[in-house]
DOTOR-123244 format. One line per 2 residues: number of its first residue (from 1); for each residue x, y, z of C-alpha. Coordinates in steps of 0.5 Angstrom, whole numbers, plus 500, padded with zeros to 3 digits. Layout:
REM residues N
NUM) X Y Z; ...;
//
This chain:
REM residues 313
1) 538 515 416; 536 519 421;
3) 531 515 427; 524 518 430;
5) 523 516 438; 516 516 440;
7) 514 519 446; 509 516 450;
9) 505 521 454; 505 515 462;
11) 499 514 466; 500 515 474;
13) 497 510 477; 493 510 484;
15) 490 504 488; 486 505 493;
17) 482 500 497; 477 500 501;
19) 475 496 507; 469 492 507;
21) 466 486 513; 462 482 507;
23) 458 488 504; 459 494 510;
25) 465 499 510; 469 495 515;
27) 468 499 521; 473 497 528;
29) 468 492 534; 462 491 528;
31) 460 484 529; 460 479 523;
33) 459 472 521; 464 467 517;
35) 461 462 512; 462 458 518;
37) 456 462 522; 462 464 528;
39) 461 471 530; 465 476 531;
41) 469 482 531; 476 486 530;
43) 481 490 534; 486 490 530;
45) 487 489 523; 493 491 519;
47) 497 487 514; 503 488 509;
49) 503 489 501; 509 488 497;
51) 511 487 491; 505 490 486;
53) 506 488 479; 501 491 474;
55) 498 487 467; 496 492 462;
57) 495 492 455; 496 485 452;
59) 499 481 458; 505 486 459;
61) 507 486 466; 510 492 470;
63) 513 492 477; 512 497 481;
65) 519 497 485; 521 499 492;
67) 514 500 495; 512 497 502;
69) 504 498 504; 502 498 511;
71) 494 497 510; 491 498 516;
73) 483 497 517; 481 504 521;
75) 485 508 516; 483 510 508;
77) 489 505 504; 490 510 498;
79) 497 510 495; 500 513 489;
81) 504 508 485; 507 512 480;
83) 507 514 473; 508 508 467;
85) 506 506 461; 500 504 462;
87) 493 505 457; 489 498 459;
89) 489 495 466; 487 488 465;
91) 490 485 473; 494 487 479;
93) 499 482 482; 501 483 489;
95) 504 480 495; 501 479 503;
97) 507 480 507; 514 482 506;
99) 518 478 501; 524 475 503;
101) 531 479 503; 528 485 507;
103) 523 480 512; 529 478 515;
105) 533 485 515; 534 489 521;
107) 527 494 521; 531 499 526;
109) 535 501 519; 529 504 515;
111) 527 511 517; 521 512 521;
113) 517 514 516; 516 507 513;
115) 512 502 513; 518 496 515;
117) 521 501 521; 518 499 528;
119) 511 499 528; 506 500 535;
121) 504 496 536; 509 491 533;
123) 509 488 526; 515 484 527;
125) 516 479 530; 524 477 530;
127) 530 477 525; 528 468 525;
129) 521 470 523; 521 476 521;
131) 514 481 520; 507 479 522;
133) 505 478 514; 497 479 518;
135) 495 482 525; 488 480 526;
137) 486 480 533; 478 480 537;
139) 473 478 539; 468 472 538;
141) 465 466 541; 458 466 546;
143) 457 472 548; 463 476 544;
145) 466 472 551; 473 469 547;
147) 479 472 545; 482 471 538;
149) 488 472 535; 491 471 528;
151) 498 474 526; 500 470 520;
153) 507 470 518; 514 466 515;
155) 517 466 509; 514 460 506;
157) 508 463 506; 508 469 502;
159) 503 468 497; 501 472 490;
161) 496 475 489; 492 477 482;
163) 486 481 482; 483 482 475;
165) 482 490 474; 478 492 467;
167) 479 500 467; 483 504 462;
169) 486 510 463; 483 517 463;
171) 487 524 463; 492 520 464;
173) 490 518 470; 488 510 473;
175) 486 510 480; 484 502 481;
177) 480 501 487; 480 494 490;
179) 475 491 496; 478 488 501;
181) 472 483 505; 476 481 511;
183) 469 477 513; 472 472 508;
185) 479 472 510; 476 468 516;
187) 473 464 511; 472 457 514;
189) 477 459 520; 473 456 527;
191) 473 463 531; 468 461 536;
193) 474 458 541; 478 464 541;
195) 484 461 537; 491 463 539;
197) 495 463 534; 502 467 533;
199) 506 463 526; 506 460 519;
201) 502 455 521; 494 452 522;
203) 489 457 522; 495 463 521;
205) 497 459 514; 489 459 512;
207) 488 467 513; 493 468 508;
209) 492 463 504; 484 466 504;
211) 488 473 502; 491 470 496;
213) 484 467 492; 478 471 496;
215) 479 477 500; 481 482 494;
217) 476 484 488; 475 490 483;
219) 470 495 487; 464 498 483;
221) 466 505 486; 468 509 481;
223) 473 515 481; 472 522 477;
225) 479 523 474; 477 531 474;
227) 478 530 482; 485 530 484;
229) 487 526 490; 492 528 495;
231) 498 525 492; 498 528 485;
233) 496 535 489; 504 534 489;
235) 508 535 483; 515 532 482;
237) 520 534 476; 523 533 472;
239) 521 524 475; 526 521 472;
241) 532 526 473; 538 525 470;
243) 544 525 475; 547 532 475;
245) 540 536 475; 536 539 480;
247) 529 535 481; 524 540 484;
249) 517 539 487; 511 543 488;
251) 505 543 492; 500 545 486;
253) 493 545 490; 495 546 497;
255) 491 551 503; 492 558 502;
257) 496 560 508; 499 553 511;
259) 505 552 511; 508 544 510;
261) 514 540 512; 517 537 507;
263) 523 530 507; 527 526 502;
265) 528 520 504; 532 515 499;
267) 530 506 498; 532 505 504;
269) 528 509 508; 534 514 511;
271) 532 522 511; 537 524 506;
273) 534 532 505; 529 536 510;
275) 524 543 509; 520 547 513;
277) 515 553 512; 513 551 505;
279) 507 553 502; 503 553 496;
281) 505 554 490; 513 554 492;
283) 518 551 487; 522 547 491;
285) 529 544 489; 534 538 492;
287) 540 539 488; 546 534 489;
289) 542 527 488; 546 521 486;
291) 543 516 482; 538 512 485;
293) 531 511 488; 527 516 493;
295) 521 520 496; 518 526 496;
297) 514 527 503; 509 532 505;
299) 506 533 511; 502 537 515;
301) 502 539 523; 506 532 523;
303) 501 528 518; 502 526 512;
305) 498 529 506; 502 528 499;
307) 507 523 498; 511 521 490;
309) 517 517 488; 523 520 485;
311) 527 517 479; 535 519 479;
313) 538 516 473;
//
């Protein structure tokens, strides 16, 4: 008897999140009030992700695997999680902070390109403690006068998150974007004598215990799937690649008569292959790849404008 395989056309599925003081965008030195009435403001606001699962059709759960995010505050936070077998988003899982294996990892052995490599200013505290899994610092107190700040870290305190989502796929394409109302990461923390606190415990604990139940929910923004986002201006195929082909990857819309840089760099973060004077529309081919996991980066005058995962089977 012969067989019929059904081929499901996959989604690409972006997240995005946008950030917010209550109901502002979050804007570095605007001042807030926790639900404790403490004022206060931020010069600093960066934390890490890791560990995104997404919950789709029925309750099915599918990892997002080797991805690391470094949100920082100051910056628009929009990151490409691949392609999947996704047609109804019902939830996003995560983590805040860096799972255990690699929290405790050399960071000096990713390449500098990724979020767990060294980081100015410094997002890891030592190979004990390993990263800052939050690094809030500011003002507060009368007059603005008091210096605060919460770098939460510590194994123990690596919660889960889950974020109900209700959005279907269009175009395959799913673009989830979340709020992130770090006024109420500060919720019930007394700020007004300017806490110090740099580990896993008391207001530290707290903070990411405020991650965990309140600080993300689905945004009312809506994104048109007819615009593309810099991500999937790049296109890689064939994604997965069976061993002994020969992936390619194209830049489809960017600028007429600019010209990009281009790196590979494997899970591990170290640069595996390196292109320079690439311009649009241009094919190009990373031939003799082995087996496993990599990332195709794109970048403009140094900056980073497009990046996909690649699959090697």
């Amino acid at each position: 008897m012969g067989s019929i395989t059904i081929s499901l056309a996959q989604t690409n599925v972006q997240l995005n999140i946008h950030h917010k003081l209550g109901s502002e965008d979050f804007e570095m030195g605007a001042v807030a009030t926790n639900n404790l009435g403490n004022t206060f403001d931020f010069t600093r606001l960066e934390y890490y992700i890791a560990e995104i699962s997404l919950i789709h059709d029925g309750g099915q759960e599918t990892p997002v695997t080797d991805l690391y995010i470094l949100a920082d505050a100051t910056e628009e936070t929009n990151v490409e999680l691949g392609d999947f077998d996704v047609t109804s988003l019902e939830a996003i899982r995560f983590h805040v902070g860096v799972d255990e294996a690699n929290n405790h990892a050399d960071p000096t052995l990713w390449h500098s390109s990724h979020p767990l490599s060294p980081q100015w200013p410094s997002m890891h505290w030592g190979w004990t403690s390993g990263y800052r899994f939050v690094a809030f610092e500011g003002n507060s107190g009368a007059n603005m006068s008091e210096i605060w700040q919460i770098h939460a870290l510590e194994d123990e305190n690596y919660f889960q998150t889950e974020v109900p989502v209700v959005l279907a796929a269009s175009n395959d394409q799913m673009i989830i974007n979340l709020d992130a109302d770090y006024n109420r990461a500060l919720e019930n923390i007394d700020l007004d004598d300017g806490p110090i606190v740099h580990g896993g415990y008391g207001e530290a604990k707290e903070t990411l215990r405020n991650f965990q139940d309140y600080v993300f929910t689905q945004s009312n923004i809506v994104s048109s799937t007819n615009e593309l986002s810099a991500s999937r201006q790049l296109r890689v195929f064939p994604n997965p690649a069976v061993s002994g082909a020969v992936p390619q990857f194209i830049m489809e819309t960017a600028a007429v008569g600019k010209t990009y840089e281009a790196q590979v760099t494997n899970v591990q973060g170290q640069l595996v292959r390196s292109f320079t004077g690439l311009v649009s529309q241009e094919v190009v081919q990373v031939p003799n790849l082995e087996a496993g996991i990599y990332f195709v980066q794109v970048y403009e005058a140094g900056t980073l404008i497009a990046s996909q995962k690649l699959v090697v089977q």
